[in-house]
C-alpha positions in Angstrom: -67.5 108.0 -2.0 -67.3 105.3 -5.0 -65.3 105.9 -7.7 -66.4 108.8 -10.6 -65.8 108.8 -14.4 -65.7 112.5 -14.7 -65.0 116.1 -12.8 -67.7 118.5 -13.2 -66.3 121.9 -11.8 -68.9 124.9 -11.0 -67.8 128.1 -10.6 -67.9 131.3 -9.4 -65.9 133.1 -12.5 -65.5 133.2 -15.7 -62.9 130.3 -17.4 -61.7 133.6 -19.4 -60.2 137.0 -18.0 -56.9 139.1 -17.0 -56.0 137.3 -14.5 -54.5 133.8 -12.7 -57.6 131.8 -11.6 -57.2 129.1 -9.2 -60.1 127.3 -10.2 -59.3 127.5 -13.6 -55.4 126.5 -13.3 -56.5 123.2 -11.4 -59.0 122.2 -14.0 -56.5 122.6 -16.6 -54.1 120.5 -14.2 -56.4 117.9 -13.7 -57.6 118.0 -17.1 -54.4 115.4 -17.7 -55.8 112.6 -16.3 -59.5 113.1 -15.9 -62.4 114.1 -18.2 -63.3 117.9 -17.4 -66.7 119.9 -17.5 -65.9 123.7 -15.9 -69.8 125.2 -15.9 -68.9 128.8 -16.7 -70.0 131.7 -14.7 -73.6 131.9 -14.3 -74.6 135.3 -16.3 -78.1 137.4 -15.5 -80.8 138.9 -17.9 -78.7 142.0 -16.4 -75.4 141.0 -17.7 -77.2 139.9 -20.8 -78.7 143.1 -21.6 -75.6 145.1 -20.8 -73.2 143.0 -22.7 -75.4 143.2 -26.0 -75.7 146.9 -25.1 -71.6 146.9 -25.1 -72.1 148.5 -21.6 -70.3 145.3 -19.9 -67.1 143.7 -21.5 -66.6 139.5 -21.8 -70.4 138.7 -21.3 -70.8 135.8 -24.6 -74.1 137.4 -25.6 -74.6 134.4 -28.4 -73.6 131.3 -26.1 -75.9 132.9 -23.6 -78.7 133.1 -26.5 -77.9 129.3 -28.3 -76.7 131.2 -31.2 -73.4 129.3 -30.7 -72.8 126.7 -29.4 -72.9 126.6 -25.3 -70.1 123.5 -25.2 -66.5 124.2 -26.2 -63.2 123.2 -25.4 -60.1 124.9 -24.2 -56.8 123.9 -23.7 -55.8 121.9 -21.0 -52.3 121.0 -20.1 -49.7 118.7 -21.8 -51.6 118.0 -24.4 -55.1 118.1 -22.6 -58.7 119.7 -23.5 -61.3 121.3 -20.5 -64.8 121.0 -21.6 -66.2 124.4 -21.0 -70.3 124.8 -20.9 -72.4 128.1 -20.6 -75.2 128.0 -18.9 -78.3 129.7 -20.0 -79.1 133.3 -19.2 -79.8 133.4 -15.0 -82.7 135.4 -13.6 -80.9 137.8 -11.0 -81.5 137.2 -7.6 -78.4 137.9 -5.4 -80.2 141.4 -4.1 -83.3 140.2 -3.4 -84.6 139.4 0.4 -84.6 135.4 1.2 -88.2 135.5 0.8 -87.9 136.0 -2.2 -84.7 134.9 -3.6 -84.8 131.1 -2.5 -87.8 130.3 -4.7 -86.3 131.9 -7.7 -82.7 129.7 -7.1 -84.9 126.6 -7.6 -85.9 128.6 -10.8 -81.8 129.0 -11.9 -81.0 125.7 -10.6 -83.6 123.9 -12.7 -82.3 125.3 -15.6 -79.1 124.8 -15.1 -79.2 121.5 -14.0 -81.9 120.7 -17.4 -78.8 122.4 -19.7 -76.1 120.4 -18.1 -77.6 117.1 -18.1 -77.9 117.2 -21.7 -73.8 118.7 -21.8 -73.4 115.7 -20.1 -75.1 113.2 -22.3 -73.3 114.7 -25.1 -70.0 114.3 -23.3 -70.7 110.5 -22.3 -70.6 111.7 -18.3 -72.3 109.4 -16.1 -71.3 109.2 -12.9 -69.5 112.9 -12.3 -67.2 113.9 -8.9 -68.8 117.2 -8.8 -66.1 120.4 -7.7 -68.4 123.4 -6.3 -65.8 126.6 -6.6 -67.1 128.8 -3.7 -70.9 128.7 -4.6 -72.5 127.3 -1.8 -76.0 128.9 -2.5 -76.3 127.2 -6.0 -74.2 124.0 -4.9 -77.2 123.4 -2.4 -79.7 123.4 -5.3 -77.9 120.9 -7.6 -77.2 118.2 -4.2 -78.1 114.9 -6.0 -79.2 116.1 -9.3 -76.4 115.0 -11.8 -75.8 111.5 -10.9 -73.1 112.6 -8.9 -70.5 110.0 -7.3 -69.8 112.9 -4.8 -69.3 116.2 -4.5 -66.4 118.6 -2.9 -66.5 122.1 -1.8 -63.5 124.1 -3.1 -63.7 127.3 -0.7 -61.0 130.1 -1.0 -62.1 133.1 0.7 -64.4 133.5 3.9 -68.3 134.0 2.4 -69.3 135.8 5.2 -66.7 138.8 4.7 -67.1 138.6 0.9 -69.0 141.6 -0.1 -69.7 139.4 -3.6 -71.1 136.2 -1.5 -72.0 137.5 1.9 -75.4 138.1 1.7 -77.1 134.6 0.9 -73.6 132.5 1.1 -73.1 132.8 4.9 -76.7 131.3 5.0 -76.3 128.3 2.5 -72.6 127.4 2.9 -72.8 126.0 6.8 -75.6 123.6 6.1 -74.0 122.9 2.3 -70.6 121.7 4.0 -72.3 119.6 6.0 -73.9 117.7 3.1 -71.0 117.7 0.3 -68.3 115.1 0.8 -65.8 117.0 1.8 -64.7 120.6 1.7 -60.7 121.8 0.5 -59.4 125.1 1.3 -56.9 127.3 0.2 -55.0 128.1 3.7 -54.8 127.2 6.7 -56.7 129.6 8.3 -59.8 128.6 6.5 -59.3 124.9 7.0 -59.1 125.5 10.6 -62.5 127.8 10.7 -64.7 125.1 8.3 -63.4 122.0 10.0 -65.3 123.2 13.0 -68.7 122.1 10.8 -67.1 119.8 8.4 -64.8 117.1 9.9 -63.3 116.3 6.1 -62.1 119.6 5.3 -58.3 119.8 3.8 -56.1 122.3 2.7 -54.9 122.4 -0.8 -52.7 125.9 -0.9 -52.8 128.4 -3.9 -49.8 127.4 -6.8 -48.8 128.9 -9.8 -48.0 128.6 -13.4 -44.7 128.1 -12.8 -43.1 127.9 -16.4 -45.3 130.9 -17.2 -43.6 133.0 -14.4 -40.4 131.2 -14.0 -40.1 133.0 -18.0 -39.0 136.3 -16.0 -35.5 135.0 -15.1 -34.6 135.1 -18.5 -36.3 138.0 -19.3 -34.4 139.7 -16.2 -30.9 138.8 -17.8 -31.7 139.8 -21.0 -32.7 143.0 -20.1 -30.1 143.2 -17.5 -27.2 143.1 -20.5 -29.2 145.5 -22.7 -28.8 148.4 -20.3 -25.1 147.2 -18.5 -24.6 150.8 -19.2 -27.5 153.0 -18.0 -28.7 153.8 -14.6 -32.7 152.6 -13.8 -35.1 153.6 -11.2 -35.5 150.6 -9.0 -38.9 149.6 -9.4 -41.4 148.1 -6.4 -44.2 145.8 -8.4 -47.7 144.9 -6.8 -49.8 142.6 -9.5 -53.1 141.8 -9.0 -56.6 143.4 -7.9 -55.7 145.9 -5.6 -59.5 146.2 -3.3 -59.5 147.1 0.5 -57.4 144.6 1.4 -54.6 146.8 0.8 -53.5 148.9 3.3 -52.9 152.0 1.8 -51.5 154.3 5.1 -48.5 151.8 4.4 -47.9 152.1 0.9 -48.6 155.8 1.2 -45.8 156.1 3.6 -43.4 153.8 1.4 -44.2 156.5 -1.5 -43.1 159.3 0.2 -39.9 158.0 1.8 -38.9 156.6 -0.8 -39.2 158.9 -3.9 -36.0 157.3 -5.5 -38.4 154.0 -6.4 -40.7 153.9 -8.4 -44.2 151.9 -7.2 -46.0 150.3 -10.4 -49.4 148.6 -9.3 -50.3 146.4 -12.1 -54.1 145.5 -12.5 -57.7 146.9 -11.5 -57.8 149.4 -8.8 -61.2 149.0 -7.7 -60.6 150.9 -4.1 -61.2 154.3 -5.1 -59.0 155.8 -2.6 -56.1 153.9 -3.9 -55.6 156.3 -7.2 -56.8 159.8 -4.7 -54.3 159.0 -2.6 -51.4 157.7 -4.6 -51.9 158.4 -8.0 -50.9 162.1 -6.8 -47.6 160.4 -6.1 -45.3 161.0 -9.3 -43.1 158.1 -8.9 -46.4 155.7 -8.3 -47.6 154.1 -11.6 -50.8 151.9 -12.6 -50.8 149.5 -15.6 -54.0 148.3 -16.4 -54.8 144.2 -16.1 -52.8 142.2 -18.4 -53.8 138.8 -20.1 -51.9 136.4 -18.0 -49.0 135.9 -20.9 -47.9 139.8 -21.0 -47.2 139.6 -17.3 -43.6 138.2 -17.4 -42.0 140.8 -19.3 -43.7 143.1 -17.3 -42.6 141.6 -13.8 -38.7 141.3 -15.6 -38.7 145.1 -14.8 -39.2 145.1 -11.0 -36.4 144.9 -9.2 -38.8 143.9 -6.0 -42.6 143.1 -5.1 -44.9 143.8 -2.3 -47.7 142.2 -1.0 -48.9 145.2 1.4 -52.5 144.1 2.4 -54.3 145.0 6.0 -54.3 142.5 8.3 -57.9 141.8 9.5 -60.3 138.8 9.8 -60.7 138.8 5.8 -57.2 139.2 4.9 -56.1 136.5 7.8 -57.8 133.6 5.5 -55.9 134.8 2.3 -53.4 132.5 0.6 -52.6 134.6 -2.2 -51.8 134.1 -5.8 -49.3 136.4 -6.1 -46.6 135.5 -3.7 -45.5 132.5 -5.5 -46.0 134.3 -9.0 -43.4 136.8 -7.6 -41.4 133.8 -6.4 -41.2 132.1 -9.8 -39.6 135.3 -11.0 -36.9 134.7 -8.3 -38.3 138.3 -7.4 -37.5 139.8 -3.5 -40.9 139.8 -1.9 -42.0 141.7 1.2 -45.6 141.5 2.8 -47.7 142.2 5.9 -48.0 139.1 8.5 -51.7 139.2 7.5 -52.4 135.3 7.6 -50.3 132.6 8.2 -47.4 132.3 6.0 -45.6 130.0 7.5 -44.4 128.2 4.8 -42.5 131.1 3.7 -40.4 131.8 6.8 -37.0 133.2 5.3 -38.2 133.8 1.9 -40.3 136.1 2.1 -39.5 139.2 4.7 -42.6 140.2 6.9 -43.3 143.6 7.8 -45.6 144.9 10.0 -45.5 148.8 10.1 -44.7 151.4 7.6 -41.0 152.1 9.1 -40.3 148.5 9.1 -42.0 147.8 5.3 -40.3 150.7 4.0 -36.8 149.3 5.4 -37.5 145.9 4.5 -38.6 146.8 0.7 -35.1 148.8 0.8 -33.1 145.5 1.4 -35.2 143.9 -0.8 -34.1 145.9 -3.7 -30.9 144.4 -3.2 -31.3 140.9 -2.4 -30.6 139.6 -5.1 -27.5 136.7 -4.6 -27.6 133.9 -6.8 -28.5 131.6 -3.8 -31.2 133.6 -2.7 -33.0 133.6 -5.9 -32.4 130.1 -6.5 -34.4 129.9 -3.1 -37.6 131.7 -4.1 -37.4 129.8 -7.8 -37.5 126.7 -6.0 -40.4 127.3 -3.7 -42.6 128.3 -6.4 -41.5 125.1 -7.9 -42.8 123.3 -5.0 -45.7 125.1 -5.1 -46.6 124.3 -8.6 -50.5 124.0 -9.8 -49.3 120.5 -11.1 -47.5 119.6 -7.4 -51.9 121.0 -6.4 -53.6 118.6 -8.5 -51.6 116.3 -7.1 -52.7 117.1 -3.7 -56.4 117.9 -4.3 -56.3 114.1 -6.4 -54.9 112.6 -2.9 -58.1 114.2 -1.4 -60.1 112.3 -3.8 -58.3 108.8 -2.8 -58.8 109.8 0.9 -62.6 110.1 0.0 -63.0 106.5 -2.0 -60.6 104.7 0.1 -63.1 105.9 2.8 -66.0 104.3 1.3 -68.8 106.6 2.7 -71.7 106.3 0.5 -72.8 109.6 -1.3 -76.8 109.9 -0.4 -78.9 110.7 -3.3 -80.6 114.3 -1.9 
């Protein structure tokens, strides 16, 4: 791959929302020392429609519709700006049959690829490293169409479970990883199942904001001398999305031996059966998603965290956010043994059953030396999105040190 002049990120998500975006954090990371374009999520005449109808929150009706500006910039880190483009408004074809959805992505692409040629002009990009964020089907449209130097394949979650990409992802991303570059994963697990078609596939792990999180220690010791003098519920903390990954017999079982603590799930419940089941519970609680910034003083009042998800062939290519989020904190963390974890041997306590979750979360809530936080603060440390650029820039050197010519598709 010869050298680039730019990144050109295209994603899956929106830059904005409630929550810790991997994508997101390393453009901002890498944003330091490299010019940055993140194409924003690709929005439908659907979306369109319902956001103008107020029917569907964050949709930017008028950068959708030119009536401002599709180019802006957001902050970076240290100092650092992320160009962030819109694309123009997407005809919807992720339901349709093959038959008919494969003509119409040659339809989105082309439009896309018209409006960020002329971002690109505007931005003095020439010869781009382009970063596909787990969009195979529209990465295999825009092969060879920006001038690319090369282009890498950032893949965090197995397409062909997805419910969001399955249906025309486990179709396009095989013969896509063959063509890109090289492919970079978020664990192990998924390394090891897309090396099997693409030889130059890495592993660059989930990180974390660390001085965002790392913001709870202090908020734990100030509240911690505020109430010297009053007795508090302990309180068990899951953050995040909380789907069908989690395994709710367990927590259900956690609930009701352990009525004493208090279980606060803090995000968007979108399995249903989560708030039947539980929210029946009274010492279970849910707080709504949180911009990113509100979280700390929110995790300062757990005294531990959980990470209770099924383990199945979906969950068992997980690296999740939240375990070094919690670990930042210098918050006890117990979880399933649903992937491999490894890395976390003796930091984090593994549980595999509800008798032996529910005694583990019980020593959790009071493991909590100096020397064991220290521990868990200097993991998430290690795991930094900073220490991640660092490794998904090594990738890059790999890759041009390598030579291989980039074919022009």
């Amino acid at each position: 791959m010869p050298p680039f002049d730019s990144i050109i990120c295209v994603g899956q998500t929106t830059w904005a929302g409630d929550f810790q975006k991997a994508v997101v954090q390393l453009m901002c990371e890498l944003s330091v020392r490299h010019r940055v374009l993140y194409v924003d999520y690709q929005h439908t005449a659907k979306d369109l429609i319902m956001g103008a109808l107020g029917r569907q929150k964050d949709v930017p009706v008028r950068s959708i519709m030119r009536l401002d500006t599709p180019l802006t910039t957001k902050a970076g880190k240290e100092g650092s700006v992320v160009h962030v483009w819109q694309p123009p408004v997407m005809v919807p074809i992720n339901f349709l049959p093959p038959a008919l959805h494969d003509p119409l992505l040659a339809v989105n692409a082309n439009r896309l690829i018209a409006g960020l040629r002329r971002a690109m002009t505007e931005l003095g990009f020439k010869r781009p490293l382009v970063i596909n964020g787990m969009h195979p089907v529209l990465g295999q449209a825009m092969l060879g169409k920006l001038n690319e130097a090369g282009t890498l394949y950032y893949c965090f979650d197995e397409i062909t479970i997805a419910k969001w990409m399955s249906k025309h992802g486990g179709r396009y991303e095989p013969q896509y990883m063959r063509r890109v570059d090289a492919v970079i994963t978020t664990s192990e697990a998924l390394r090891q199942a897309k090396a099997t078609i693409q030889p130059r596939t890495f592993c660059v792990k989930n990180g974390v904001d660390f001085p965002l999180f790392n913001q709870v220690r202090s908020l734990i010791a100030t509240n911690s001398s505020q109430k010297a003098n009053t007795t508090q519920r302990p309180v068990v903390g899951y953050l995040g999305t909380a789907d069908d990954r989690v395994d709710i017999d367990l927590v259900e079982y956690c609930v009701q031996t352990m009525p004493d603590v208090t279980f606060q799930f803090i995000g968007e419940i979108k399995e249903p059966a989560i708030r039947q089941r539980l929210g029946t519970f009274p010492n279970v609680v849910f707080t709504p998603p949180q911009q990113p910034a509100t979280l700390p003083p929110l995790l300062a009042g757990l005294s531990a965290t959980m990470i209770p998800f099924v383990c199945n062939a979906h969950t068992y290519t997980i690296y999740p956010l939240k375990i070094n989020e919690y670990l930042a904190g210098g918050l006890p963390v117990v979880s399933t043994p649903f992937s491999i974890l490894d890395d976390f041997s003796g930091i984090v306590a593994m549980a595999d059953t509800p008798g032996t979750f529910a005694s583990a979360l019980r020593h959790a809530l009071t493991d909590n030396a100096p020397d064991r936080v220290q521990a868990r603060v200097d993991m998430a440390r290690a795991n930094s999105w900073a220490h991640r650029a660092n490794e998904f820039e090594a990738v890059f050197a790999t890759l041009i040190d390598q030579g291989k010519p980039y074919e022009t598709r």
